[in-house]
N, C-alpha and C positions, 0 to 999 in steps of 0.2 A: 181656595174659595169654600165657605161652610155651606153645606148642604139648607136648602130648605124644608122648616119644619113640614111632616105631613098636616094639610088640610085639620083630620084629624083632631088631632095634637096640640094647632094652634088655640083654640078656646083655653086649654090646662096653661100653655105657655104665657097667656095674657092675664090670667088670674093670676098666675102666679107673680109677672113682672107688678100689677097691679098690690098688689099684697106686699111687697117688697118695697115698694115708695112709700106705701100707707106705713108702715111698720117705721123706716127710716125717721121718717116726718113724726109720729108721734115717741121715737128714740129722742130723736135730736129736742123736742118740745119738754120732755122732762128732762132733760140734762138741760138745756133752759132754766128753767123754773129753778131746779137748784141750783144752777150758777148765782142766780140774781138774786138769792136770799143768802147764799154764804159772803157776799162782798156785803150786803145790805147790813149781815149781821155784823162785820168787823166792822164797819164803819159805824155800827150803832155802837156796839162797844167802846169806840175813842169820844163819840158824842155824849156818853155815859159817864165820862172820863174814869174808864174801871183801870184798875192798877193790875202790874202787871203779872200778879196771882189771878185776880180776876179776868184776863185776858186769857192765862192758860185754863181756867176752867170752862172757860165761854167755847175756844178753841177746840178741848177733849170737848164737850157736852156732842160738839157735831156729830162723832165718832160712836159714843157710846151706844147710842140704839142700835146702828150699825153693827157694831161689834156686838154685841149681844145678842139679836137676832138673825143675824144673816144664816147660822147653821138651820136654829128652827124652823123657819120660814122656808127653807129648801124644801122640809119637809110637809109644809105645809101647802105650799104650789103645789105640790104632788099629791096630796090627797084632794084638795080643791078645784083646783084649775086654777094658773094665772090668771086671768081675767076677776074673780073673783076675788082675789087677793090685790089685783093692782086695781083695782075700784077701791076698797074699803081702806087701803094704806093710802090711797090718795085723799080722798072724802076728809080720813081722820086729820091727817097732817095740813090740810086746807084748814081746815078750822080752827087750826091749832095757831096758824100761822097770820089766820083772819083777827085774833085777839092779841097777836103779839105788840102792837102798838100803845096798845094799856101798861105795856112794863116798863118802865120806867127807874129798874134797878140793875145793877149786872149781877148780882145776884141770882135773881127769878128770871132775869134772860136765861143764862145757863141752864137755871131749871128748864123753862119753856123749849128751847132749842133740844135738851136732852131726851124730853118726852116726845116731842117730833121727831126726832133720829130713829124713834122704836117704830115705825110706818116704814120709813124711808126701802130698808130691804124688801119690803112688800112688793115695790115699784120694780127696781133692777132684778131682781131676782125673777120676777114672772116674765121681766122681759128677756131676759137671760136664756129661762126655759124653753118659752117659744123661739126662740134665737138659736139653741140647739138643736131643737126639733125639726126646723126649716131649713139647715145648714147643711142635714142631712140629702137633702136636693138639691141644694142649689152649690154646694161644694163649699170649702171653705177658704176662697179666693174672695166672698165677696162679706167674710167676717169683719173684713176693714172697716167695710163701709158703715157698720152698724156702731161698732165702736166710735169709728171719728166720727157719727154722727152726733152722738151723746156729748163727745167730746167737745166737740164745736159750741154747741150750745152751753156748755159745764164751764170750758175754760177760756171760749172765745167772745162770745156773745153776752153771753152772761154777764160777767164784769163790764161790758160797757154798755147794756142795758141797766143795769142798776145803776149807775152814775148818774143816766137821762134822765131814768126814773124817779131818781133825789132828787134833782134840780128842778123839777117841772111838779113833784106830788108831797115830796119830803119822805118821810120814813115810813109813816102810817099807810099812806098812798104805797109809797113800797110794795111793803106785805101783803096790802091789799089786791095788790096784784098777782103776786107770789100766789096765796089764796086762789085767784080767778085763775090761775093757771095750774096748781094740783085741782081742782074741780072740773077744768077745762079736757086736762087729760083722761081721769076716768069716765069723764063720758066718751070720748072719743075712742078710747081702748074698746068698748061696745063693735066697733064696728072694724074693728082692725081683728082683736081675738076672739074671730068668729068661728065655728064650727069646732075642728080639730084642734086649731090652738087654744081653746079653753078648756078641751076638757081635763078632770084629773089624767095623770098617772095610770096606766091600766093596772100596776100591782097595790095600787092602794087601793081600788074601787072597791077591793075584798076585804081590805082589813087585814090581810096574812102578817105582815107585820108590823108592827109597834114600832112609834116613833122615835121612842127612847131608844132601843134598840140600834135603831139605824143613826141615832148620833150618835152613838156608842163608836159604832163601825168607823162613823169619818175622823172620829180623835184617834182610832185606833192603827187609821190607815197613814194617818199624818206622822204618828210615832214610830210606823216601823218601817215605810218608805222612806229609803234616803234621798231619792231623785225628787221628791213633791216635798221631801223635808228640806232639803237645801233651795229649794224653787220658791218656798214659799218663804224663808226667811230674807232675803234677796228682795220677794217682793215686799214683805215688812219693812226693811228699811226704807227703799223707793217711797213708799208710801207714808213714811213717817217725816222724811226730807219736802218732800211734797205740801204735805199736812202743813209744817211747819212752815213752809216759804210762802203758801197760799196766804193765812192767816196773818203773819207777822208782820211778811214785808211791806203791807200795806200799813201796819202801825210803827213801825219803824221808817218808811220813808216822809211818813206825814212828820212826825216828830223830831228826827235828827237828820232832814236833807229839806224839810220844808217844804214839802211834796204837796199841792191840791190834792183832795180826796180822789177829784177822777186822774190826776197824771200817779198818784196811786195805783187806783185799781188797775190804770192801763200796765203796771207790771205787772200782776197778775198774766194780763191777758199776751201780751210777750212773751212770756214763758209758756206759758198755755198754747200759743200757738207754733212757736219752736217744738212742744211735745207732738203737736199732732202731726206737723208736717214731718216729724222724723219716723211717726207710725204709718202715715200713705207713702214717704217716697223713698227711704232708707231700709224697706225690708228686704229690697235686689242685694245690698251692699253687703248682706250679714249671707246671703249663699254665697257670695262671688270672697269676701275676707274668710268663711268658717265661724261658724259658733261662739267659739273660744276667743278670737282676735275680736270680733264683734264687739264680743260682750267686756272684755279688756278695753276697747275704745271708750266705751259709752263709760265705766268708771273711772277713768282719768278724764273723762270731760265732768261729771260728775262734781268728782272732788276739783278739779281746777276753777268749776264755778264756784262753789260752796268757800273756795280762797279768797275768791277775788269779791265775792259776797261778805264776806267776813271783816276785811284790810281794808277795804277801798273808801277815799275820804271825797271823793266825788259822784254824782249822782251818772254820769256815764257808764261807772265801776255796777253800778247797781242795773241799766240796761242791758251791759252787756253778761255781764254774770247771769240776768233773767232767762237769756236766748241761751247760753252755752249749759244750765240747767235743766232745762226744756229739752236740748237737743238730746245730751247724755241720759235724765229718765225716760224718754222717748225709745231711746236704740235696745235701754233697760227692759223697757215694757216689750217691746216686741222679740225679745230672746224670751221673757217669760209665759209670753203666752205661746210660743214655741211648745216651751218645756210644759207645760201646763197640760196642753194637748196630747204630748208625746204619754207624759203618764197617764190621762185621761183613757187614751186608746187603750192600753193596757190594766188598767184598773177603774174604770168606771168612768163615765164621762160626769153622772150628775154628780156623786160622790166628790170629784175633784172639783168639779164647778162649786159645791158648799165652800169647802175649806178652801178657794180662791175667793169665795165673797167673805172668808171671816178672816185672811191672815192680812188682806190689804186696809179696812178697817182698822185692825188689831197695831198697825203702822202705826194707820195714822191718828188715835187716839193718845199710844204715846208719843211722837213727835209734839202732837198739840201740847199736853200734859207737862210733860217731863221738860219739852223745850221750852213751855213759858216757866217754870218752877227755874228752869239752870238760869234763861234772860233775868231772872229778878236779880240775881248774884253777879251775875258775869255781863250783863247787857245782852239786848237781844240777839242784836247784831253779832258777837262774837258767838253765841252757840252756833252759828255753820258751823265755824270751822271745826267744831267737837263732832261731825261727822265725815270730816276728811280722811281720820284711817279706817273708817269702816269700809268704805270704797276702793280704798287703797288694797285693803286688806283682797276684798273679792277678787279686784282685779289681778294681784300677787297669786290667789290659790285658786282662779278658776279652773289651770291646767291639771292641776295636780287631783288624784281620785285613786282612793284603794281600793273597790272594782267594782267592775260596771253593775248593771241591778236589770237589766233589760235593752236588749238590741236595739229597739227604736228610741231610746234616753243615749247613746253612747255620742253621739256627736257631740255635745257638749257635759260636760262631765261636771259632779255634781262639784255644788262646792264645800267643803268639810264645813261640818259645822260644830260649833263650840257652843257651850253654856251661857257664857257671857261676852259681851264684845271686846275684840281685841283692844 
């Protein structure tokens, strides 16, 4: 039986639980928001009828702000305070996304959408920051809950809020909403990233050191750590398979299975919800199997989706492939953020939190890219299965490791990494 808090004590205890709903609620509200604009945007893209170059540049364009500033912007929270950064990254990408119904090209979509991507880190990242800083209390048992909450709304919600939304406003309406919901959040961050969680970084309040510098640090730490070098190519792939299934298979089950745009988006949100449910109720399974077996699992479900996604000449092949994808990057995801943490404790936590917000980006900009460039030659469809030995391959070389790099990394051992894919 838990003891009762002291008297005392309870005021901090209810602030706190207080602060922790608010934080949850406006997590899950931007992962919202961009759920309902990344389905808004594939589906404008077919309404566009952009070809399927133009698909994969619409696809990368998501990516690339992302990838480009998720390192700077680390450093940037930290000399400003999140709060300050998730106001002005929302503000911008509202407005951006308030005029995107005037385009009318895929083209200038691609543009559009690419200069909105350069905000987007503004968002995850401060919330990331304050996300680490609070975790620090409350332990890291209830880190679930902040991730599936973003999640929820990213992969769940999202796609079947944008479907309602087209059928009741159309496209313009859409955005429009999108819009009132990046404005909507950085007001609301006012009152969630109050006090402590806004303020900068205490080591940049001084200026001691320069920003360049400290990106220096984090490409340099990425190059000579094997444990967060193998952790993070691992999670580059996840994220490029990801990338690509998000985006595509909404344009491939419209066009060769004759899919409605929302029996569409609903795979999306299938698979979306196979991932989450394998990050709330599958993390018992990865103590009780080991590290190694875990994460062996989750890449043979992986690649078994990514087959049955590829071959399959019925639209069954395509639901069930969605869940058994969902499931295996899901079991992916939660061994990486394992490892993620385990380097973290030992080499820096914010440091690792950068180059965790630039190598999953970095995915999924070429999965978009490169997988719509291979679909124009090969069909779309059959690029899955040009990811089936890369899964193969991890799950074949998880066990193996020429030595370990640090105690708290030894449970699951890195996995070797090569230049180019096998």
């Amino acid at each position: 039986m838990s003891r009762p808090l002291p008297r005392s004590s309870l005021p901090t205890w209810l602030d706190q639980q207080r602060f922790l709903l608010s934080f949850v609620l406006l997590n899950a509200a931007a992962g919202l928001t961009v759920g309902v604009a990344k389905v808004a945007t594939s589906l404008y893209a077919v309404d566009l009828q952009a070809t399927a170059a133009q698909l994969s540049l619409i696809a990368g364009a998501q990516s690339f702000g992302v990838l480009l500033m998720s390192l700077p912007v680390g450093i940037l929270v930290d000399r400003h305070g999140p709060l300050r950064l998730f106001g002005f990254g929302s503000v911008c990408a509202g407005v951006l996304y308030l005029f995107l119904p005037l385009v009318h090209s895929a083209v200038f979509l691609a543009v559009v959408i690419a200069v909105a991507s350069l905000f987007l880190p503004m968002r995850f990242v401060s919330i990331s920051a304050v996300l680490m800083q609070e975790l620090e209390r409350v332990g890291p048992a209830r880190a679930g809950w902040f991730r599936g909450s973003s999640l929820v709304g990213f992969l769940l919600l999202g796609p079947m809020l944008a479907v309602a939304l087209l059928k009741l406003v159309g496209f313009a309406g859409t955005y429009w909403f999108v819009a009132a919901g990046f404005f909507a959040t950085a007001w609301a961050a006012r009152y969630v990233m109050r006090g402590e969680h806004a303020q900068p970084a205490p080591q940049h309040t001084t200026g001691e050191q320069g920003g360049w510098r400290q990106l220096r640090a984090q490409l340099s730490l990425l190059r000579h750590d094997a444990d967060l070098r193998s952790t993070g190519i691992v999670e580059f792939t996840g994220q490029a398979v990801n990338q690509y299934y998000s985006f595509f298979i909404i344009v491939t089950a419209i066009h060769q299975y004759r899919f409605s745009p929302a029996d569409a988006a609903m795979l999306v949100s299938a698979q979306g919800g196979s991932y989450v449910f394998s990050l709330f109720a599958l993390g018992g399974l990865m103590y009780r199997l080991g590290q190694v077996r875990f994460f062996r699992v989750s890449q043979v479900l992986a690649a078994a989706a990514l087959l049955l996604l590829a071959w399959t000449h019925w639209a069954a092949g395509l639901w069930a492939g969605a869940l058994l994808l969902g499931l295996g990057l899901g079991m992916q995801q939660t061994v990486n953020i394992t490892r993620f943490a385990l380097v973290g404790a030992r080499a820096g936590r914010g440091r690792v939190a950068g180059i965790n917000a630039f190598v999953g980006p970095a995915g999924g900009l070429v999965g978009g890219m490169l997988g719509g460039w291979a679909g124009h030659y090969l069909g779309l469809q059959a690029v899955f299965a040009l990811f089936v030995p890369v899964f193969l391959w991890w799950s074949v070389m998880a066990g193996r490791r020429a030595q370990p790099q640090a105690p708290a990394a030894e449970s699951f051992p890195a996995v070797p990494i090569r230049t180019t894919p096998p």
